[in-house]
C-alpha positions, 0 to 999 in steps of 0.5 A, spaced: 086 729 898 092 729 900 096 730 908 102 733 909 104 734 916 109 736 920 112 736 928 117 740 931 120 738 938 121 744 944 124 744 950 121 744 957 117 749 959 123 752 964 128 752 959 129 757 953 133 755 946 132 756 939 126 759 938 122 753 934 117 756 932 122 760 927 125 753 924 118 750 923 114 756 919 121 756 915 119 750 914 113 750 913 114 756 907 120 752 904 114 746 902 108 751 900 113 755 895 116 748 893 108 747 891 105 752 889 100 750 886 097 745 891 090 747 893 089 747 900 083 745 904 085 745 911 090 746 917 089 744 922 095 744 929 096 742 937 101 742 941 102 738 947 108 738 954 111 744 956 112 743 963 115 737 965 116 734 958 119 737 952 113 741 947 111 738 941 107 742 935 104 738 929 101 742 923 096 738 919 096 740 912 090 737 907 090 739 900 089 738 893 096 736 888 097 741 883 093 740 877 
C-alpha cells in the first residue's frame, strides 16, 4: 500500500485570499486523473490554525497502484 499526501497552506482566519480549497481539489483531481487505475483504500483529512496562524489542510490518500 501506498500514501499520497497532500497540504496546502491558508491565510489567517481574518484574512481573505484565494480560495485554497479550489487549488487543492484541482490538485488533488489532476493526480487521480493521472492514476486512474489506482485502488483507493482510505482518505483521511485535518486541518489545523485559522485564528492567529495561517490554516493548513493535509489530504491522506492510502491506496492500492494500478495492477
Amino acid at each position: 500500500m501506498k500514501i499520497k499526501i497532500f497540504k496546502k497552506s491558508g491565510h489567517h482566519f481574518f484574512k481573505r485570499g484565494p480560495a485554497s480549497k479550489d487549488i487543492l481539489e484541482n490538485e488533488i483531481n489532476s493526480w487521480l486523473e493521472a492514476n486512474k487505475g489506482i485502488e483507493i483504500k482510505d482518505i483521511k483529512q485535518s486541518c489545523c490554525g485559522g485564528s492567529l496562524e495561517p490554516s493548513i489542510t493535509v489530504i491522506s490518500i492510502w491506496y492500492e497502484p494500478a495492477k
